[in-house]
Structure formats: structure tokens, C-alpha cells
PDB file with SEQRES, HELIX, SHEET and CRYST1 records, atoms N, CA, C and O in Angstrom:
SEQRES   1 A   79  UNK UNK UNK UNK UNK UNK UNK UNK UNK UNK UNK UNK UNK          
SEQRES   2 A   79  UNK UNK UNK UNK UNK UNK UNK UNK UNK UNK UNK UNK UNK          
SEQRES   3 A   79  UNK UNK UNK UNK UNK UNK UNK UNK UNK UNK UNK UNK UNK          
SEQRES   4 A   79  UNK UNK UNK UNK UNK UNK UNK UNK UNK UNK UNK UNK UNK          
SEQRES   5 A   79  UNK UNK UNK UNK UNK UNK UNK UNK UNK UNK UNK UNK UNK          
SEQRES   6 A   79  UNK UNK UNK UNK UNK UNK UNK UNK UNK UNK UNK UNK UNK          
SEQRES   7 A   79  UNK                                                          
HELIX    1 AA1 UNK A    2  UNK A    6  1                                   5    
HELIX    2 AA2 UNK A    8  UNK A   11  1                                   4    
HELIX    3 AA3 UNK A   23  UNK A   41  1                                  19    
HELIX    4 AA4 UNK A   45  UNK A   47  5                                   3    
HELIX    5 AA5 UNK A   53  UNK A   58  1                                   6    
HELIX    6 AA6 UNK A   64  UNK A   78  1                                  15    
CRYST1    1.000    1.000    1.000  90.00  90.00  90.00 P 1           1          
ATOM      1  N   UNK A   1      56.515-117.171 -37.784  1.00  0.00           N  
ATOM      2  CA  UNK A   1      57.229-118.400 -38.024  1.00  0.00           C  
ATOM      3  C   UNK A   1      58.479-118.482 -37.173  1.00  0.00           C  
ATOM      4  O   UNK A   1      58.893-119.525 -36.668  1.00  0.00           O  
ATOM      5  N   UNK A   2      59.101-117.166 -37.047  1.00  0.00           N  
ATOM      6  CA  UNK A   2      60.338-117.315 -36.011  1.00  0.00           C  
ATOM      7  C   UNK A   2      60.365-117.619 -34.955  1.00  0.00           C  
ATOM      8  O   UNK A   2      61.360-118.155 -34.467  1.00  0.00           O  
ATOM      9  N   UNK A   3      58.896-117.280 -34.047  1.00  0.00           N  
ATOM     10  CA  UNK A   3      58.853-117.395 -32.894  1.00  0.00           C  
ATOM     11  C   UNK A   3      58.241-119.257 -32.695  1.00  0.00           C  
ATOM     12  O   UNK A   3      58.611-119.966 -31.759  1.00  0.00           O  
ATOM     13  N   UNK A   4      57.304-119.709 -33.769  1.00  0.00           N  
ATOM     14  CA  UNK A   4      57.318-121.111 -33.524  1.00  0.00           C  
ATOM     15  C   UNK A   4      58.451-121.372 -33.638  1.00  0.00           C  
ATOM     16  O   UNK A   4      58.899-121.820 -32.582  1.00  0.00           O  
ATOM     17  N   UNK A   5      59.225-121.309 -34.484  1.00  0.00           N  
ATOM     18  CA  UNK A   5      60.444-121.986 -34.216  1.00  0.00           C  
ATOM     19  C   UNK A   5      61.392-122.014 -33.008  1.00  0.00           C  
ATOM     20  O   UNK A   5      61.872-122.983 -32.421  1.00  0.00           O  
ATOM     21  N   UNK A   6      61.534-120.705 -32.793  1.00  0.00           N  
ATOM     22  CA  UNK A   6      62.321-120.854 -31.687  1.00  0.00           C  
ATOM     23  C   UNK A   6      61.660-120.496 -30.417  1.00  0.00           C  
ATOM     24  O   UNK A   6      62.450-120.180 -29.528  1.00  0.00           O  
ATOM     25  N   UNK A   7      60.273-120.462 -30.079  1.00  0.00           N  
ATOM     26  CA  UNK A   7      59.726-121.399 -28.846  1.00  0.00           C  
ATOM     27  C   UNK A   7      59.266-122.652 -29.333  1.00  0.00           C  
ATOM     28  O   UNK A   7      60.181-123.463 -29.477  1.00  0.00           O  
ATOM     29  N   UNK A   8      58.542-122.914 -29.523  1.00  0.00           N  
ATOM     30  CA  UNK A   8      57.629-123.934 -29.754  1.00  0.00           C  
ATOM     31  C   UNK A   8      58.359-125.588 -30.206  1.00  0.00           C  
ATOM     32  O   UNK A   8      58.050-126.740 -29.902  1.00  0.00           O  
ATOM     33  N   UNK A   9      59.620-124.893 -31.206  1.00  0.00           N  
ATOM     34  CA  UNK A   9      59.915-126.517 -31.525  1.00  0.00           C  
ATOM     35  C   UNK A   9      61.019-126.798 -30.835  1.00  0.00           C  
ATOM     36  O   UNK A   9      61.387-127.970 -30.914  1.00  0.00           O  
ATOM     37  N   UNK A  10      61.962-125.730 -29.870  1.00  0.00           N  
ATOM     38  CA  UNK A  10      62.351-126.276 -28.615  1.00  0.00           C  
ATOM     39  C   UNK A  10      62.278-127.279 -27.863  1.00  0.00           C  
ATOM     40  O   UNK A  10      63.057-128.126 -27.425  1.00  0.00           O  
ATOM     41  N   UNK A  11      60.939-126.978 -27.768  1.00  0.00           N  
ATOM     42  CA  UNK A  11      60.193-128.341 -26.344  1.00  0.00           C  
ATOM     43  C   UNK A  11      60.930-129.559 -26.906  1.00  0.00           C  
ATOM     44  O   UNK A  11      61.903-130.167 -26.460  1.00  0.00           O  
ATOM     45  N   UNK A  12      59.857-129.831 -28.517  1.00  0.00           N  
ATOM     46  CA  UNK A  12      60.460-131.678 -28.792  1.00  0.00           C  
ATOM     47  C   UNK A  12      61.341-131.859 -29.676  1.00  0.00           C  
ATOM     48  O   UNK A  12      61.431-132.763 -30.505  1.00  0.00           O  
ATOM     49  N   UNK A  13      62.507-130.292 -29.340  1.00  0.00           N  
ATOM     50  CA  UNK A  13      63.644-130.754 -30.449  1.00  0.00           C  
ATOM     51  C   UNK A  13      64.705-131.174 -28.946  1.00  0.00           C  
ATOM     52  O   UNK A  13      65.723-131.809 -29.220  1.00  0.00           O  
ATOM     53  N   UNK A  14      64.456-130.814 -27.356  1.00  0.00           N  
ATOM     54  CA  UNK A  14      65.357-130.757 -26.542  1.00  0.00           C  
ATOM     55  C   UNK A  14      66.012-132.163 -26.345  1.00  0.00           C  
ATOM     56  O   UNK A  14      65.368-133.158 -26.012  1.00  0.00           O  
ATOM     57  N   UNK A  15      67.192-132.148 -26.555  1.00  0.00           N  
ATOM     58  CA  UNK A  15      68.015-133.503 -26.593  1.00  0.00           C  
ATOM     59  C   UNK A  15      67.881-134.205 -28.239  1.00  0.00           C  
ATOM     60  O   UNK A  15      68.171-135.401 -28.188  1.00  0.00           O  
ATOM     61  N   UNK A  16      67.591-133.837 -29.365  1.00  0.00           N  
ATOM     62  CA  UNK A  16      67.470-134.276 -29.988  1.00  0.00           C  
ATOM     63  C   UNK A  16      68.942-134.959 -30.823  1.00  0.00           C  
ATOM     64  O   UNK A  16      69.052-135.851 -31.664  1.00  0.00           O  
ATOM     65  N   UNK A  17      69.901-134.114 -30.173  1.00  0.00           N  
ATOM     66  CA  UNK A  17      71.508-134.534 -30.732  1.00  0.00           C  
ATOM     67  C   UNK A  17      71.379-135.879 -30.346  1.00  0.00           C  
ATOM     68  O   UNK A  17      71.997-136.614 -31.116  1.00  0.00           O  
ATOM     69  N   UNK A  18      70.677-136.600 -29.238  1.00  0.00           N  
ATOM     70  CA  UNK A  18      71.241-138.234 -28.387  1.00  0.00           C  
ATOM     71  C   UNK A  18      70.531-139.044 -29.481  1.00  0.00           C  
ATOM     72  O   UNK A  18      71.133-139.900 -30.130  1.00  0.00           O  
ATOM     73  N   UNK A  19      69.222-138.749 -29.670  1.00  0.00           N  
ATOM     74  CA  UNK A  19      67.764-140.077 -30.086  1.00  0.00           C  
ATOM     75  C   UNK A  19      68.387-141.077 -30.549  1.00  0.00           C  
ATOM     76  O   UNK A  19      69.605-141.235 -30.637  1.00  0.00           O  
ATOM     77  N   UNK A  20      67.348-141.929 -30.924  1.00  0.00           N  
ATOM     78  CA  UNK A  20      67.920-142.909 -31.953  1.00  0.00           C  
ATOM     79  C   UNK A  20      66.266-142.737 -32.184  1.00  0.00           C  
ATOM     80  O   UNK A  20      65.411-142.658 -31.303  1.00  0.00           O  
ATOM     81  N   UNK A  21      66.059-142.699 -33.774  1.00  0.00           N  
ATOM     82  CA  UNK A  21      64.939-142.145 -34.326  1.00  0.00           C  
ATOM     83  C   UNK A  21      64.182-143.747 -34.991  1.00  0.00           C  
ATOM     84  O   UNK A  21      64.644-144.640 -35.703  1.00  0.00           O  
ATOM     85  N   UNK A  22      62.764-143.519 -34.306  1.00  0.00           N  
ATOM     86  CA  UNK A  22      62.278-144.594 -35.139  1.00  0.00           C  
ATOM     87  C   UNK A  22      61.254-144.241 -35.828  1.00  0.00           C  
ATOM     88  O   UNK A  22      60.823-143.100 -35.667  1.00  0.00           O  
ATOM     89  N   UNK A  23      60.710-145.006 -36.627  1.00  0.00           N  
ATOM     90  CA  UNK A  23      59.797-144.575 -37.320  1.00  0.00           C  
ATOM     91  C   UNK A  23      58.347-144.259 -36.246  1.00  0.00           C  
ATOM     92  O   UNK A  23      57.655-143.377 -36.754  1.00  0.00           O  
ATOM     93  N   UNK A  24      58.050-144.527 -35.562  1.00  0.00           N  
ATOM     94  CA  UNK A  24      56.797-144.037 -34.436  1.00  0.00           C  
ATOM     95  C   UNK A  24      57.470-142.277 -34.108  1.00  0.00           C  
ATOM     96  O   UNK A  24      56.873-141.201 -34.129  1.00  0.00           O  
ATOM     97  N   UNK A  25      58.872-142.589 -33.830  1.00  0.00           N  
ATOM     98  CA  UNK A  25      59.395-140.868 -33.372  1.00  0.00           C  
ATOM     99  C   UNK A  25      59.005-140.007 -34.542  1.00  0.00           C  
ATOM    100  O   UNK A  25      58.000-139.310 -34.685  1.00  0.00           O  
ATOM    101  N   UNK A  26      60.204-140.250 -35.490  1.00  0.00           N  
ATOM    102  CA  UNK A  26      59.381-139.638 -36.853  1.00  0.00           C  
ATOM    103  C   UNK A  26      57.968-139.405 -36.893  1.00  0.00           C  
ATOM    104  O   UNK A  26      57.596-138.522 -36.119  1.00  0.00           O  
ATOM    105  N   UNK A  27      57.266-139.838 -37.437  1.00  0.00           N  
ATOM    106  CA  UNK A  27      55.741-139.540 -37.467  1.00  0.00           C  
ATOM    107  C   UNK A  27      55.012-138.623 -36.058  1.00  0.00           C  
ATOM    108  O   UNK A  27      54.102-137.794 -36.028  1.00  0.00           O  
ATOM    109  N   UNK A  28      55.683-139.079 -35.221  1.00  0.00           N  
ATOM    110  CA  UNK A  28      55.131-138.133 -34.051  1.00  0.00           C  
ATOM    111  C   UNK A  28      55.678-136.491 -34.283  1.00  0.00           C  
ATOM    112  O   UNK A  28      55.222-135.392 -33.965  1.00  0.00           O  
ATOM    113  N   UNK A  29      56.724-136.892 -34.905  1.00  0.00           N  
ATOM    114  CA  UNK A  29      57.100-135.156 -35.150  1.00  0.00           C  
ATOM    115  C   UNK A  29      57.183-134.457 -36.227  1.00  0.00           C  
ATOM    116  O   UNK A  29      57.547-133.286 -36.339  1.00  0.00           O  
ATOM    117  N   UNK A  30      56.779-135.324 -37.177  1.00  0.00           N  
ATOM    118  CA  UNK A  30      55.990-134.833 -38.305  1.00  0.00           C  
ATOM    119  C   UNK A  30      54.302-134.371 -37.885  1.00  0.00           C  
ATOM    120  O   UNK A  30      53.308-133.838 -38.376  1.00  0.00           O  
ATOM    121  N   UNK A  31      54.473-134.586 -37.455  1.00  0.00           N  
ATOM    122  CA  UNK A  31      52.530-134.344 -36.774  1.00  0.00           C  
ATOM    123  C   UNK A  31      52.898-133.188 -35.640  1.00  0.00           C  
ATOM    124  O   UNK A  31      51.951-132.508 -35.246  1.00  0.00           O  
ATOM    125  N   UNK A  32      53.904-132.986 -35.220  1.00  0.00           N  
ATOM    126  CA  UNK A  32      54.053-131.737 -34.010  1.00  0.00           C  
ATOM    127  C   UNK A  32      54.153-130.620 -34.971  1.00  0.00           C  
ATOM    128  O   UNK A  32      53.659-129.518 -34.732  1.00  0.00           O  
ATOM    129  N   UNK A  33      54.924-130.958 -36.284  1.00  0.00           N  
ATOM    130  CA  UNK A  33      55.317-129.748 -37.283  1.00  0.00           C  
ATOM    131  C   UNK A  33      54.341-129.011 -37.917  1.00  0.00           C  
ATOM    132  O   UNK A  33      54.195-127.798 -38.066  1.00  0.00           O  
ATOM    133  N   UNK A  34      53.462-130.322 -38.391  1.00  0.00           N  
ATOM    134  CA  UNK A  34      51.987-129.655 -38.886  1.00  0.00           C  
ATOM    135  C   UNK A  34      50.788-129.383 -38.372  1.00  0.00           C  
ATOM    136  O   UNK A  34      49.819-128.992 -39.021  1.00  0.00           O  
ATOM    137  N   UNK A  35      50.844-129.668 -36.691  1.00  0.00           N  
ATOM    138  CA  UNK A  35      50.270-129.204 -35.724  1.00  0.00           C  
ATOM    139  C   UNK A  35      50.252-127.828 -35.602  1.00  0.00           C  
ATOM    140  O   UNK A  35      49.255-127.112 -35.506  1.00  0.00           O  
ATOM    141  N   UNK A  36      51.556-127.458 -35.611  1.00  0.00           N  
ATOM    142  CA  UNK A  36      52.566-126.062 -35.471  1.00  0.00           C  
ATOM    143  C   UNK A  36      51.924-125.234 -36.485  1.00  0.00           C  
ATOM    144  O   UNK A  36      51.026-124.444 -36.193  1.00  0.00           O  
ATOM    145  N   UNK A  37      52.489-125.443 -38.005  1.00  0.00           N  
ATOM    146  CA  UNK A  37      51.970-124.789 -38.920  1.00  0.00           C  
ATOM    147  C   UNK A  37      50.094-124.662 -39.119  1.00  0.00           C  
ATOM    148  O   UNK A  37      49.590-123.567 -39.371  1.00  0.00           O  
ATOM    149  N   UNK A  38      49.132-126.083 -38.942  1.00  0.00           N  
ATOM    150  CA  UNK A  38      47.870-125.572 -38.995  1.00  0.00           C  
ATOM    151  C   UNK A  38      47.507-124.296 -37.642  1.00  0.00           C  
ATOM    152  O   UNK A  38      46.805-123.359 -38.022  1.00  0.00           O  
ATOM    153  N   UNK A  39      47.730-124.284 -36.914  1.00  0.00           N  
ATOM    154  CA  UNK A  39      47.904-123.249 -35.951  1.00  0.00           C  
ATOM    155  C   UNK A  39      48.045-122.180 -36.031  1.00  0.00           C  
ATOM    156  O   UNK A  39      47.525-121.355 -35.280  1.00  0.00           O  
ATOM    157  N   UNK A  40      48.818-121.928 -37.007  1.00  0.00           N  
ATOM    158  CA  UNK A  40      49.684-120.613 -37.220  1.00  0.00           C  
ATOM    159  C   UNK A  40      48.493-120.096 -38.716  1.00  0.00           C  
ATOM    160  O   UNK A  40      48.659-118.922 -39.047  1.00  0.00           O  
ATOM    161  N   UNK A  41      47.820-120.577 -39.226  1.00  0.00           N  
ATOM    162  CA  UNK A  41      46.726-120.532 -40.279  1.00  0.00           C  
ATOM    163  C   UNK A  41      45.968-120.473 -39.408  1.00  0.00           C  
ATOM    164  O   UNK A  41      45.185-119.602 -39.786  1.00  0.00           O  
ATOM    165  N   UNK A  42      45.614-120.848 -38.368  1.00  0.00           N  
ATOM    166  CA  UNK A  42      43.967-121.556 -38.006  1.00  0.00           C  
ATOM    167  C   UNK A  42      43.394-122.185 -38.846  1.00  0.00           C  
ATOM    168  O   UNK A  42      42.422-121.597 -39.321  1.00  0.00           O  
ATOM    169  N   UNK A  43      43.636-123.329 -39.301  1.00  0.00           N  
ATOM    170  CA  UNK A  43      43.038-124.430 -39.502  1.00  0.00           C  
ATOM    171  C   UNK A  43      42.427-125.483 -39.125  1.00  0.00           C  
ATOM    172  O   UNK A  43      43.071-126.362 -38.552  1.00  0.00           O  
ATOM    173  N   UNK A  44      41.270-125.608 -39.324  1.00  0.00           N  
ATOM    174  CA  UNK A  44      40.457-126.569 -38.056  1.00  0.00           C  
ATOM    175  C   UNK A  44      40.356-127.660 -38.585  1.00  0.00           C  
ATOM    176  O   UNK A  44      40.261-127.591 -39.810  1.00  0.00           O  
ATOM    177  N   UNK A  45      40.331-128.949 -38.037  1.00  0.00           N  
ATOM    178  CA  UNK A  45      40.424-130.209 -38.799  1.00  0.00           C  
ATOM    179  C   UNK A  45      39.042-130.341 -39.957  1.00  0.00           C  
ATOM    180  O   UNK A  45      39.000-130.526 -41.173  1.00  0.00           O  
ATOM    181  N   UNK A  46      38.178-130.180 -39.088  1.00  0.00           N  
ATOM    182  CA  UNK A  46      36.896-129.976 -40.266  1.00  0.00           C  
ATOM    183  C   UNK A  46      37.220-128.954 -41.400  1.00  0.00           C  
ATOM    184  O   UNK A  46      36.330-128.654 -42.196  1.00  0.00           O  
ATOM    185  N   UNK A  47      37.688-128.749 -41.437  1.00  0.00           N  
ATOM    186  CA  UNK A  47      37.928-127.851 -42.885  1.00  0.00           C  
ATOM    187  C   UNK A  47      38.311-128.773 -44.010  1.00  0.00           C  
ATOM    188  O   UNK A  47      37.869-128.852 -45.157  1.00  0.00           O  
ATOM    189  N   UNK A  48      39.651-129.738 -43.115  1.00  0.00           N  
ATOM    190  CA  UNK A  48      39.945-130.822 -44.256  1.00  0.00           C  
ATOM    191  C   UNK A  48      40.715-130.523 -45.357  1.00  0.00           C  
ATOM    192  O   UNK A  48      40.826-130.886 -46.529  1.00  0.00           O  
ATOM    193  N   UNK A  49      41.137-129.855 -44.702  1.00  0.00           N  
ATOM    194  CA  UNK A  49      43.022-129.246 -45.751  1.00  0.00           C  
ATOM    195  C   UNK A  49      44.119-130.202 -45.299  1.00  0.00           C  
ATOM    196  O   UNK A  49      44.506-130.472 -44.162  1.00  0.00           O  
ATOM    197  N   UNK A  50      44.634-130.771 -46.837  1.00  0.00           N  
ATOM    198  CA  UNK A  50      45.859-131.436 -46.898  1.00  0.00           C  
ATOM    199  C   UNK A  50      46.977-130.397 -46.386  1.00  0.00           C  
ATOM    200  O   UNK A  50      47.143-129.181 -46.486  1.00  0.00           O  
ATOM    201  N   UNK A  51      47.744-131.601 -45.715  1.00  0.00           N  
ATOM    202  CA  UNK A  51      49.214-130.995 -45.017  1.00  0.00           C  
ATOM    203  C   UNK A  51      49.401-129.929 -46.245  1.00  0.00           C  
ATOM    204  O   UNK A  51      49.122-128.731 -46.199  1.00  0.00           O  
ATOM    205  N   UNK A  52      49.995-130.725 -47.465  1.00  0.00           N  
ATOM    206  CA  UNK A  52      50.870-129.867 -48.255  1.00  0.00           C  
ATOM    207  C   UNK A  52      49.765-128.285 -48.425  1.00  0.00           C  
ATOM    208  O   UNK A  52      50.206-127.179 -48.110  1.00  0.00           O  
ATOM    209  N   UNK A  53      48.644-128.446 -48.848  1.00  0.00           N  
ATOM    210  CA  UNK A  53      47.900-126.722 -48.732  1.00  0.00           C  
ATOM    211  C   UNK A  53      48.360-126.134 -47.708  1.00  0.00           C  
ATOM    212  O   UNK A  53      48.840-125.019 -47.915  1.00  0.00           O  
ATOM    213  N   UNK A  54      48.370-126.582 -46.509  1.00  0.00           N  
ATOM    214  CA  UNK A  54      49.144-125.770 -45.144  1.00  0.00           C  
ATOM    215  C   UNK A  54      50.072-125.564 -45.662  1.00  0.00           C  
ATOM    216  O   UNK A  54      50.017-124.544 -46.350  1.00  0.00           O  
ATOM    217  N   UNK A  55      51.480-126.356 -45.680  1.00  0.00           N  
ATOM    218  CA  UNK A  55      52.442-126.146 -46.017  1.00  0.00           C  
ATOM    219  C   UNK A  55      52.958-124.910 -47.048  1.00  0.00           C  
ATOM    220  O   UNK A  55      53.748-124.004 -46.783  1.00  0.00           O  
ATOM    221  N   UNK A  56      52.261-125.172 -48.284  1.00  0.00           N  
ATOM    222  CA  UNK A  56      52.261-123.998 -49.574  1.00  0.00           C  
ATOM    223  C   UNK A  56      51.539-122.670 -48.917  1.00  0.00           C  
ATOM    224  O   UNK A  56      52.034-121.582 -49.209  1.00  0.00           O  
ATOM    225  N   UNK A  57      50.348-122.706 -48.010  1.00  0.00           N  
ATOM    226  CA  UNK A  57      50.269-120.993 -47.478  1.00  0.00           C  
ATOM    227  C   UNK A  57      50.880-120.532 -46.091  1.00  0.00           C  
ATOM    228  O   UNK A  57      50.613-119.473 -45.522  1.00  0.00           O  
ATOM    229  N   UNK A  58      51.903-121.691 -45.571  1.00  0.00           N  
ATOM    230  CA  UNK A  58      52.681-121.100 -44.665  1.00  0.00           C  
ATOM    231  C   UNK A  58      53.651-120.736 -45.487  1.00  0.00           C  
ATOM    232  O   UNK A  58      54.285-119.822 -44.961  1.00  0.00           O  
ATOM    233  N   UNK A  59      54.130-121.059 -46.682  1.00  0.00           N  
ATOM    234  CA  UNK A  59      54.995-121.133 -47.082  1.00  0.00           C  
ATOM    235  C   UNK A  59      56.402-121.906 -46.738  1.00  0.00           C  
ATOM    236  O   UNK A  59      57.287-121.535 -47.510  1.00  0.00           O  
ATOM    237  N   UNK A  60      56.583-122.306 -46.347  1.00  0.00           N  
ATOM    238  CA  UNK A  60      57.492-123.878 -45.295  1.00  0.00           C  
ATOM    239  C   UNK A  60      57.024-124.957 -46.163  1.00  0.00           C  
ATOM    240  O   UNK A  60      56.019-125.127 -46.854  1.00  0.00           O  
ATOM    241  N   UNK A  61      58.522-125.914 -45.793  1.00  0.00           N  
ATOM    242  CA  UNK A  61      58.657-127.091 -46.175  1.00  0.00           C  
ATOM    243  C   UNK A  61      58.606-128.002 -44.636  1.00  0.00           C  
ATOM    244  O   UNK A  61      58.702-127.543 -43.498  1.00  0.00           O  
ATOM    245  N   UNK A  62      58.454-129.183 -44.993  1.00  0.00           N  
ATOM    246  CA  UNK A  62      59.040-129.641 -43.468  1.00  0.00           C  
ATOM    247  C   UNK A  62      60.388-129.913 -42.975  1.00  0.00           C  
ATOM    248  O   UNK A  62      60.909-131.013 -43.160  1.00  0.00           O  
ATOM    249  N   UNK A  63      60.827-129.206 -42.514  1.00  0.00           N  
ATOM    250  CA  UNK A  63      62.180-129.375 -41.619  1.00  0.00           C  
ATOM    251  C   UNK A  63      62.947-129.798 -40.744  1.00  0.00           C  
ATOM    252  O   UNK A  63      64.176-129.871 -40.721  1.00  0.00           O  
ATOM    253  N   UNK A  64      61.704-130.249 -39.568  1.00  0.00           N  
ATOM    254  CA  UNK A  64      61.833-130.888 -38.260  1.00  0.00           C  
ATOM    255  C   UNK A  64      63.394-131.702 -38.567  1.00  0.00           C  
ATOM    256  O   UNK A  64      64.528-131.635 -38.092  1.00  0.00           O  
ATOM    257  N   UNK A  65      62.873-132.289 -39.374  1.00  0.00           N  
ATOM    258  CA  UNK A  65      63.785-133.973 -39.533  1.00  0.00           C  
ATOM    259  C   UNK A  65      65.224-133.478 -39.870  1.00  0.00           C  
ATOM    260  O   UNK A  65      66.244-134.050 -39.486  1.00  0.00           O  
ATOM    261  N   UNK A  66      65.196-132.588 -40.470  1.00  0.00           N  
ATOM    262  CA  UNK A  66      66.383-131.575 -41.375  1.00  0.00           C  
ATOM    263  C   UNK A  66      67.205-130.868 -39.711  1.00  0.00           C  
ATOM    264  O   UNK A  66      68.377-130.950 -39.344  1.00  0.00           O  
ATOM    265  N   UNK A  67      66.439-130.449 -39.277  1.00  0.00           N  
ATOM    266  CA  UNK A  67      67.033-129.744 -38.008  1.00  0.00           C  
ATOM    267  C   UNK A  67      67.303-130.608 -37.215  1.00  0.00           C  
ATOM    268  O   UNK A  67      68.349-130.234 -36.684  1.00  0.00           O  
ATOM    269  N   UNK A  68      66.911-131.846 -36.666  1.00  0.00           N  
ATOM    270  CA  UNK A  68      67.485-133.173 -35.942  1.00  0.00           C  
ATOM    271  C   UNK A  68      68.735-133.640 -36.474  1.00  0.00           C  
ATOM    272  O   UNK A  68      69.585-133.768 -35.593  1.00  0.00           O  
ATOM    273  N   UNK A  69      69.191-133.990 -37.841  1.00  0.00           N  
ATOM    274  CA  UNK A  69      69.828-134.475 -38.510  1.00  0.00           C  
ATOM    275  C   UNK A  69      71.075-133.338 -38.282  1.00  0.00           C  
ATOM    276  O   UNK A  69      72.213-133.573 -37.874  1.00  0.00           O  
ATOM    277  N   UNK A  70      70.602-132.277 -38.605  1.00  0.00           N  
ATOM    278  CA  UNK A  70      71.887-131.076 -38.860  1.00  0.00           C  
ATOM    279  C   UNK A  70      72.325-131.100 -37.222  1.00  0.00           C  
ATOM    280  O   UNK A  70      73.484-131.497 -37.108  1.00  0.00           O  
ATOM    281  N   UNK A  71      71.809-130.838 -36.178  1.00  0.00           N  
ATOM    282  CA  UNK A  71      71.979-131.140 -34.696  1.00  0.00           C  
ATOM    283  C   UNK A  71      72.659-132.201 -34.346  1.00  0.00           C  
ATOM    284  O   UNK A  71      73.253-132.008 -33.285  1.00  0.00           O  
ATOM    285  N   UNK A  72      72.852-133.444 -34.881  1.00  0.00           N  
ATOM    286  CA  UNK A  72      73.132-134.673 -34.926  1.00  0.00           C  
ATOM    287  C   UNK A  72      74.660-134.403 -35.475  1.00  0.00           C  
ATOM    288  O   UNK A  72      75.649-134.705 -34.808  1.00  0.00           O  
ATOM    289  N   UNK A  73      74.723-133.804 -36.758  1.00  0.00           N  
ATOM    290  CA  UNK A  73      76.037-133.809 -37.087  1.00  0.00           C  
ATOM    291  C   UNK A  73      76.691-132.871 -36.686  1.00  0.00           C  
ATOM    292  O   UNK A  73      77.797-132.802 -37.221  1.00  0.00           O  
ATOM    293  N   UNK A  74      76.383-131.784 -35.653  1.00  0.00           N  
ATOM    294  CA  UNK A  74      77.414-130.733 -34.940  1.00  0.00           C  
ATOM    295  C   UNK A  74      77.356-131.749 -34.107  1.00  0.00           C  
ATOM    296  O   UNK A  74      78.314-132.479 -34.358  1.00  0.00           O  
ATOM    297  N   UNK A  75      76.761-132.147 -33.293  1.00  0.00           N  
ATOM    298  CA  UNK A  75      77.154-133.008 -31.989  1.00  0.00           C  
ATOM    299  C   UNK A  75      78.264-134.139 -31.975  1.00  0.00           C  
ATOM    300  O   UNK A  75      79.205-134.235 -31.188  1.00  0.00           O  
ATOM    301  N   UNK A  76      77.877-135.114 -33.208  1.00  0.00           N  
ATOM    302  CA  UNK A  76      79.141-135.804 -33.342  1.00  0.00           C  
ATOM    303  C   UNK A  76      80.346-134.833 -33.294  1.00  0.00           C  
ATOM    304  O   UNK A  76      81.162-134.640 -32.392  1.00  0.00           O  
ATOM    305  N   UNK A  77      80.237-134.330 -34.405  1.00  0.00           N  
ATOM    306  CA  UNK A  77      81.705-133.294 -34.914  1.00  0.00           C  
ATOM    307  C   UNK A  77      82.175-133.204 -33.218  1.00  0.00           C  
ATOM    308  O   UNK A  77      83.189-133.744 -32.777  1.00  0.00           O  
ATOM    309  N   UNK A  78      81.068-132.296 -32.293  1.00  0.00           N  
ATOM    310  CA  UNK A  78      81.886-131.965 -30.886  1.00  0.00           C  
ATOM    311  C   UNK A  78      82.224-132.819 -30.184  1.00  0.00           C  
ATOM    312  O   UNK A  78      83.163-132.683 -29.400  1.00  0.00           O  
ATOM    313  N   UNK A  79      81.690-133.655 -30.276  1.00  0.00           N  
ATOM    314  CA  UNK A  79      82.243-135.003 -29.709  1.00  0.00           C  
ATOM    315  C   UNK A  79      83.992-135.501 -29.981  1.00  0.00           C  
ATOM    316  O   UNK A  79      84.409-136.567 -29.527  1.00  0.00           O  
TER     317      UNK A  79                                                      
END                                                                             
């Protein structure tokens, strides 16, 4: 889990202090998160497991949005 995090959600967290978030962004990175996590299970779409079952045996919540937001408010602050 450490290493998705800190490779993997790099890529589409880079610049995330600027965005202006819309709902198409959102959903796109809600879908990178649980991309991330079925991955990390091997979960194949035919299997047909709800997000949250991923979620409960990765043990993770979703965060993405949580880590944009918290990024967002150091950046102002440095500003």
C-alpha cells in the first residue's frame, strides 16, 4: 500500500494544489483509486466485486479526495 501510494498516486496527484475540481475530475479519480486498490487484490472485473468489498480487504478507505484537499490547504497557507 505504501508503495502505491507513493509511486503510483503521484502521477495524478502532480499539481493537484492548482485544480479546480469538477465533478468529471472527481469521478476520474475515484476510479484511478479503485483501479489502484483492485490491482493490488487482483481483481478482475468479471469477478464482479463491489468497490466497497475491495475497499474492506484492502483495508483502505478512499482518500484520494482527502489528500487533494489536505494539499490544497498547505498550499494556500504557503501562499
Amino acid at each position: 500500500r505504501i508503495v502505491v501510494k507513493g509511486n503510483i498516486w503521484s502521477m495524478p496527484l502532480y499539481g493537484s494544489e492548482t485544480w479546480t475540481l469538477r465533478k468529471v475530475d472527481l469521478k476520474y479519480l475515484e476510479s484511478i483509486e479503485m483501479w489502484c486498490c483492485r490491482r493490488m487484490m487482483k481483481v478482475k472485473w468479471p469477478d464482479h466485486v463491489r468497490n466497497e468489498e475491495v475497499l474492506h480487504r484492502v483495508k483502505e478507505e478512499r482518500n484520494m479526495l482527502q489528500t487533494i484537499k489536505r494539499r490544497k490547504g498547505n498550499w494556500i497557507g504557503h501562499i
